[in-house]
MMTF fields as JSON, N, C-alpha, C and O atoms, coordinates in Angstrom:
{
  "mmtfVersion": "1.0.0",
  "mmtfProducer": "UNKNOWN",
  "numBonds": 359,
  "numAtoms": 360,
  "numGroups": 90,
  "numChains": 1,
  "numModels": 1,
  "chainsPerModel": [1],
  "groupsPerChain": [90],
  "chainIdList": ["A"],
  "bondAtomList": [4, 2, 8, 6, 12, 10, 16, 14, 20, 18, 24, 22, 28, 26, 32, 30, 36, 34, 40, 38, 44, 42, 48, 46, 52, 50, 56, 54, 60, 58, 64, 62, 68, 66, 72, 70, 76, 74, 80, 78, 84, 82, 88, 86, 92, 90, 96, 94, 100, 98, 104, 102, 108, 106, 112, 110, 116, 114, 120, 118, 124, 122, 128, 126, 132, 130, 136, 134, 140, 138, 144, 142, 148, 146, 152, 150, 156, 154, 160, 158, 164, 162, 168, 166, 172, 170, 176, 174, 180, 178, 184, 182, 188, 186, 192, 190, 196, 194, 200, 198, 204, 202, 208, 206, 212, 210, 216, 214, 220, 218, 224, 222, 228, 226, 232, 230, 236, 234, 240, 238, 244, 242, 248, 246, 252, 250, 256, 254, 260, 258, 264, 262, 268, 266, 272, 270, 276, 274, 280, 278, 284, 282, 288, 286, 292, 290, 296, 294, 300, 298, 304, 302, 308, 306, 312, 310, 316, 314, 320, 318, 324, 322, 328, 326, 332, 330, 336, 334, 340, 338, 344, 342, 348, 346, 352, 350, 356, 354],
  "bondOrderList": [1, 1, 1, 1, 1, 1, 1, 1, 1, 1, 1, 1, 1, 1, 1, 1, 1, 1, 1, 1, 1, 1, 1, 1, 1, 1, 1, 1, 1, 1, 1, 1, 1, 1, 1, 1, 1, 1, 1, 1, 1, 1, 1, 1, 1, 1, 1, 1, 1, 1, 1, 1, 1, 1, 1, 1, 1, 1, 1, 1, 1, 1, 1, 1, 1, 1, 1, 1, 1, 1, 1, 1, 1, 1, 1, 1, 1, 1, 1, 1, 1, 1, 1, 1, 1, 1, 1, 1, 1],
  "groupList": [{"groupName": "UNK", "atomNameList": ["N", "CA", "C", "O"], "elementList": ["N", "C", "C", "O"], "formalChargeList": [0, 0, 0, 0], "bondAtomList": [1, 0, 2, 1, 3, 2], "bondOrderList": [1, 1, 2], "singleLetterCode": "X", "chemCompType": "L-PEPTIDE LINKING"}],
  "groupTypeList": [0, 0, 0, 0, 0, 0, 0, 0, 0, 0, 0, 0, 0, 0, 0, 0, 0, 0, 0, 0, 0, 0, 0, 0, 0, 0, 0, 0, 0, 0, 0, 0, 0, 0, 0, 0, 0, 0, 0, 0, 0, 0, 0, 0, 0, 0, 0, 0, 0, 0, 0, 0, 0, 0, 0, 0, 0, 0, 0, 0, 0, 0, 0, 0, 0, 0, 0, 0, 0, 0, 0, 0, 0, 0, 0, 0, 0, 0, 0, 0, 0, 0, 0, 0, 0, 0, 0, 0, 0, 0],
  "groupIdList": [1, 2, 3, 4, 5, 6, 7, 8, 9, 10, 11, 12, 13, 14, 15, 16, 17, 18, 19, 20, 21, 22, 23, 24, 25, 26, 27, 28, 29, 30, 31, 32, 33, 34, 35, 36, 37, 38, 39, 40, 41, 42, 43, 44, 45, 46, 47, 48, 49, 50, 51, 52, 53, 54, 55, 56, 57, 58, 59, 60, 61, 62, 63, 64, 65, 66, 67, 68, 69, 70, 71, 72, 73, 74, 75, 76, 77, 78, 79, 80, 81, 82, 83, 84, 85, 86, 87, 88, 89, 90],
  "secStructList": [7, 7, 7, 7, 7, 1, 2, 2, 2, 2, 2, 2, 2, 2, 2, 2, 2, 2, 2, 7, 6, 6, 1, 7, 7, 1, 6, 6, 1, 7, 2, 2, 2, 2, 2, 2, 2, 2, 2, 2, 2, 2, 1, 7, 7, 1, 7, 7, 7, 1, 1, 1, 1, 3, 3, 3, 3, 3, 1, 1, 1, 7, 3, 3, 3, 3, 3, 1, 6, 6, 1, 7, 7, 6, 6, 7, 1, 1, 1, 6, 6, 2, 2, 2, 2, 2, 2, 2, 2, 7],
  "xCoordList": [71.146, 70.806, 70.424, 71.254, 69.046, 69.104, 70.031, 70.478, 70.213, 70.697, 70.086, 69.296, 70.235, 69.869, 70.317, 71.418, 69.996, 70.746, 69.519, 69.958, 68.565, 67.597, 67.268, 67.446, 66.466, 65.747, 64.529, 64.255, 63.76, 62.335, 62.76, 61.865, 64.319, 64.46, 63.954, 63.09, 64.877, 65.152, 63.531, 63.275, 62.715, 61.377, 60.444, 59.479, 61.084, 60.495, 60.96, 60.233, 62.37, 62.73, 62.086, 61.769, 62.086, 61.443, 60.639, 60.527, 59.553, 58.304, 58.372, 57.996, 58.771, 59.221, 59.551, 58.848, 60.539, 61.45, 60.058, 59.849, 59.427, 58.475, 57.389, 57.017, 57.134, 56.026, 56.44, 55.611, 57.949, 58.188, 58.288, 59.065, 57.488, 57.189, 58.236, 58.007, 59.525, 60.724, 61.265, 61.76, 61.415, 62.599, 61.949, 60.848, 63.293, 62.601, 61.375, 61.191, 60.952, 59.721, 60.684, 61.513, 60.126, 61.233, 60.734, 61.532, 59.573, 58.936, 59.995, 60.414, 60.684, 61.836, 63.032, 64.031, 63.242, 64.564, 64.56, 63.478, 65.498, 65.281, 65.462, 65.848, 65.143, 65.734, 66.412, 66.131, 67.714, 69.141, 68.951, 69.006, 68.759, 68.92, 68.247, 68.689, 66.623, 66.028, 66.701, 66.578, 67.301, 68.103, 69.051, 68.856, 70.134, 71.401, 70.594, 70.659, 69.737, 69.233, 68.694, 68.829, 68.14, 67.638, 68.798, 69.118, 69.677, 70.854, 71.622, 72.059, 72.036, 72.343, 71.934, 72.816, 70.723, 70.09, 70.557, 71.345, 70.138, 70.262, 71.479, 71.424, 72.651, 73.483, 74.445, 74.186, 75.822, 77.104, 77.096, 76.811, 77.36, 78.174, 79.423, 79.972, 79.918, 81.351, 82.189, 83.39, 81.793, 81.927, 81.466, 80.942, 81.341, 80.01, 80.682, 81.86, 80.275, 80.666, 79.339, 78.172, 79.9, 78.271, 78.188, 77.235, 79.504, 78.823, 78.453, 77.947, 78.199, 77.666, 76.353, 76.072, 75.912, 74.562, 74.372, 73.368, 76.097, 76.348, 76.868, 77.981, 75.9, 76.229, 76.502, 75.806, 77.568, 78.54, 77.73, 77.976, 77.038, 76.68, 76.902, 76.994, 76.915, 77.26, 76.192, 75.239, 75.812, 74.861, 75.149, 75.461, 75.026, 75.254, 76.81, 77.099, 77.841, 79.59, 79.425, 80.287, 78.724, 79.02, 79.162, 78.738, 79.64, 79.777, 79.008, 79.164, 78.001, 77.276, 76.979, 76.412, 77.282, 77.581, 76.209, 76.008, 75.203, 73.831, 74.102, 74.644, 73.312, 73.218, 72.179, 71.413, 71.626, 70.459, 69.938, 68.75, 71.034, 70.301, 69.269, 68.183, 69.5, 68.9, 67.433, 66.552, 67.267, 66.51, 65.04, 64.891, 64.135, 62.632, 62.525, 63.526, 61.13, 61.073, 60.693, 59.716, 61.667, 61.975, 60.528, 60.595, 59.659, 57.858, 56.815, 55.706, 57.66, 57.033, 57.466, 58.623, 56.882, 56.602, 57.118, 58.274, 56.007, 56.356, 57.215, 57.249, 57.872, 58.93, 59.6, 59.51, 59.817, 61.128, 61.363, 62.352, 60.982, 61.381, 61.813, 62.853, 61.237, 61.647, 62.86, 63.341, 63.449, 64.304, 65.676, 66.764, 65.566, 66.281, 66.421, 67.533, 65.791, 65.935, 66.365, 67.381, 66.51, 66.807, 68.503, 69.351, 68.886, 70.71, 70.911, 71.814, 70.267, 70.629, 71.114, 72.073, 69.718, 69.6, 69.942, 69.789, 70.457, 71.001, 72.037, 72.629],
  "yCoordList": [35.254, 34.317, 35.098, 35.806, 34.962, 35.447, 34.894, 33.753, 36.087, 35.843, 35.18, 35.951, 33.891, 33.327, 33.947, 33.467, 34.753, 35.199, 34.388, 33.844, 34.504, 33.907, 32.933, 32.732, 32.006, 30.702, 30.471, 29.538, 32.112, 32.158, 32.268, 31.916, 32.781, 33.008, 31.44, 31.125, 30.719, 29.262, 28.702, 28.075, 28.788, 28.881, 29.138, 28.625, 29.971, 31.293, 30.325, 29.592, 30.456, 29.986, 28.076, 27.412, 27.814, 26.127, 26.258, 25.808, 26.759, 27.221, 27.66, 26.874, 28.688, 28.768, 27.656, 27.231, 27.013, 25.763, 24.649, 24.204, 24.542, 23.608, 23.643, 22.733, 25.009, 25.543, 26.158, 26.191, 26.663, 26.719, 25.458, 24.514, 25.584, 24.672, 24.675, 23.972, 25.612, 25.393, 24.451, 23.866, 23.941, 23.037, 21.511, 21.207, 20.883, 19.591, 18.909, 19.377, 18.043, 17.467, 16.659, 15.781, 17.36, 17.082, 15.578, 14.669, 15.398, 13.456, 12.832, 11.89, 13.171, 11.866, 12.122, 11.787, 12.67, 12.932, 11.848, 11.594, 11.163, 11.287, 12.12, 13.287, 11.433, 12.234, 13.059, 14.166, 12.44, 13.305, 14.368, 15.539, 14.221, 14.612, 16.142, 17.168, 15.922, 16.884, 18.09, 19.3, 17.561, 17.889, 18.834, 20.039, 18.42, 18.593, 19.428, 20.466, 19.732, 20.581, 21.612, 22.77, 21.421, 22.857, 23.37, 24.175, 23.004, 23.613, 24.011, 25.136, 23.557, 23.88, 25.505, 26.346, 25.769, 26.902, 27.88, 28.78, 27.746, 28.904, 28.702, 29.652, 27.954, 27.806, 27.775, 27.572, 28.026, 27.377, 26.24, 26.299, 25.089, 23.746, 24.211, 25.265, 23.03, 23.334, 22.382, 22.603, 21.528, 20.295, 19.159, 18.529, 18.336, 18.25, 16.464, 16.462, 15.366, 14.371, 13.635, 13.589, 13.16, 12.577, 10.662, 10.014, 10.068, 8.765, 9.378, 8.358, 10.316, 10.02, 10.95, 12.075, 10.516, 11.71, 12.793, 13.48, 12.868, 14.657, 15.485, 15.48, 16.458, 17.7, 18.682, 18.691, 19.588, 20.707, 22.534, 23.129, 22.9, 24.165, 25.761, 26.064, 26.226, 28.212, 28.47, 28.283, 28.96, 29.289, 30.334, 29.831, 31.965, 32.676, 32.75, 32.797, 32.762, 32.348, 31.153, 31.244, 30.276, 28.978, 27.864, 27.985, 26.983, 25.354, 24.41, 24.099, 23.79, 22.961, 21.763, 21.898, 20.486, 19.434, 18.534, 18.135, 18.144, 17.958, 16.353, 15.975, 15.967, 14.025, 14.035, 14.62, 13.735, 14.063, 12.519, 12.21, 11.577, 9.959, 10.291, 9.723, 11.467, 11.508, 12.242, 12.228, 12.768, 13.776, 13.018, 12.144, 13.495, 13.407, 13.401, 13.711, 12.99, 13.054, 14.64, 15.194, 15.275, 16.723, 16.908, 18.068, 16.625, 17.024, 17.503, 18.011, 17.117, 17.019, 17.985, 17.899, 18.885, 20.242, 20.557, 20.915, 20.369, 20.677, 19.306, 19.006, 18.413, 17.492, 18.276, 19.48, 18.194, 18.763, 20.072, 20.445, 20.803, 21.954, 21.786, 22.361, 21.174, 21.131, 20.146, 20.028, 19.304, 18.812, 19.547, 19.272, 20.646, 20.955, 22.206, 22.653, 23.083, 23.781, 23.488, 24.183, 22.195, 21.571, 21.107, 21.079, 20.886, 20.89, 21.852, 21.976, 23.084, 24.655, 25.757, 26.497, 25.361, 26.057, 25.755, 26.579, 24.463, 23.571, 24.278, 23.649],
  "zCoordList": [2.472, 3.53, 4.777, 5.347, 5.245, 6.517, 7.747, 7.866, 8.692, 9.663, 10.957, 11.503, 11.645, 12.344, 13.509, 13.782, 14.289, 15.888, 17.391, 18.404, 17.172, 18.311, 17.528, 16.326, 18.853, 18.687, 17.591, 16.836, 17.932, 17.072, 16.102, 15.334, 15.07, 13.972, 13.321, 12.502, 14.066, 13.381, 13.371, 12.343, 14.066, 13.917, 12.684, 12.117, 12.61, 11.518, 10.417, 9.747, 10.343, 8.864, 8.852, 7.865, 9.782, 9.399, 9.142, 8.002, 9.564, 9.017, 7.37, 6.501, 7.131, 5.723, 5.191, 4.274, 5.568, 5.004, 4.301, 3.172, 5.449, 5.548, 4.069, 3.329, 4.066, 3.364, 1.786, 0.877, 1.622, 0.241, -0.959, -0.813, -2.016, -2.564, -3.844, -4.828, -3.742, -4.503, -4.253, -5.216, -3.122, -2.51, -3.538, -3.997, -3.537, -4.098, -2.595, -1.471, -3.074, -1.866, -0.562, -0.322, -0.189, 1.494, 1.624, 1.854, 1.487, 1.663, 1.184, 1.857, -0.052, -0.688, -0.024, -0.661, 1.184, 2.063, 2.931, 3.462, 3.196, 4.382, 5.713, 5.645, 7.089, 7.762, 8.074, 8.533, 7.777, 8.046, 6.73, 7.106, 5.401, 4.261, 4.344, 3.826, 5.437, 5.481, 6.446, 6.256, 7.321, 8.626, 7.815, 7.976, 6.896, 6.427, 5.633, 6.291, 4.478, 3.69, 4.553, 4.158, 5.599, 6.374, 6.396, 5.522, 7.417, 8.169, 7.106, 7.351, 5.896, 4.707, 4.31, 4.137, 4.211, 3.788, 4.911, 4.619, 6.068, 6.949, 7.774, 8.554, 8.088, 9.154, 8.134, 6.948, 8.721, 7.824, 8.469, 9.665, 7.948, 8.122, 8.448, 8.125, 9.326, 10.035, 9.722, 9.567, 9.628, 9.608, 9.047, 9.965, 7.678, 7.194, 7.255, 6.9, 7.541, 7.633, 6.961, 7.35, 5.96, 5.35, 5.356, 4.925, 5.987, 6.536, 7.564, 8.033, 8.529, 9.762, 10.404, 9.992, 11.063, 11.062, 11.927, 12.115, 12.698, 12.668, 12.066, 11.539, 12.11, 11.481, 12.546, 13.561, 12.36, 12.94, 12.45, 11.401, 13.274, 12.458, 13.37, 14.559, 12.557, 13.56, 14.117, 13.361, 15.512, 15.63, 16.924, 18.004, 16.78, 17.501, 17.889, 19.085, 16.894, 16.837, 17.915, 18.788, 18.054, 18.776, 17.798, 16.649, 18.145, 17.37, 17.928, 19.109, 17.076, 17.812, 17.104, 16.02, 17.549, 17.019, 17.171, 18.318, 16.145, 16.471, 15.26, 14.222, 16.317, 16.02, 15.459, 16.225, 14.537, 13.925, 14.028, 13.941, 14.233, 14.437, 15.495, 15.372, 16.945, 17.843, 17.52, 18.379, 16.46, 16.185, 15.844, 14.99, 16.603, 16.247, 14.275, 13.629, 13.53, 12.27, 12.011, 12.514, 11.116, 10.898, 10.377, 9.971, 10.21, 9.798, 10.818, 10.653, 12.164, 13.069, 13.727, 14.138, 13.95, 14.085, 15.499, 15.722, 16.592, 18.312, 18.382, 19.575, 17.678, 18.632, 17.463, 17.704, 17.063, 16.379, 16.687, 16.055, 17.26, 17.358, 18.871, 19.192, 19.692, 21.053, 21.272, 22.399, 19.989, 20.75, 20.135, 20.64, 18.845, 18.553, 19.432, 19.149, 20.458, 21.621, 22.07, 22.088, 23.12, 23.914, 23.141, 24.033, 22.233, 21.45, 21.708, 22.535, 21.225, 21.38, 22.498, 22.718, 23.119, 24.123, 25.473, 26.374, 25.676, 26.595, 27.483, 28.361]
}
């Protein structure tokens, strides 16, 4: 598993995420599903609560508790990446 330490990593790997054609087809996810399968691959889960649509993940030894109800549609490239900066980098 790569190591996520900066912002551009997580970049990097969505991009990947986006574009490997192993993954089952991200279209039959939903939202959250796509959300929880990224963060899945590259973050530890901390916390994994699956009635609800936060997810708890490591990021730089921090804990960060991300609402994914709040989250732009994960396909969408510049909103999704800016609002998951904006959880992050806040």
């Amino acid at each position: 598993m790569k190591t996520i330490q900066v912002f551009d990593d997580i970049q990097q790997v969505y991009v990947e995420f986006l574009q490997n054609k192993a993954y089952p087809k991200l279209e039959s996810l939903s939202n959250w599903g796509k959300n929880r399968f990224f963060f899945s691959q590259y973050f530890r889960l901390i916390e994994d609560w699956h009635h609800t649509e936060q997810i708890v993940i490591e990021f730089n030894q921090q804990y960060y508790s991300l609402d994914t109800g709040n989250a732009p549609d994960f396909m969408d490239q510049e909103k999704y990446m800016a609002w998951l900066m904006a959880e992050l980098l806040a």
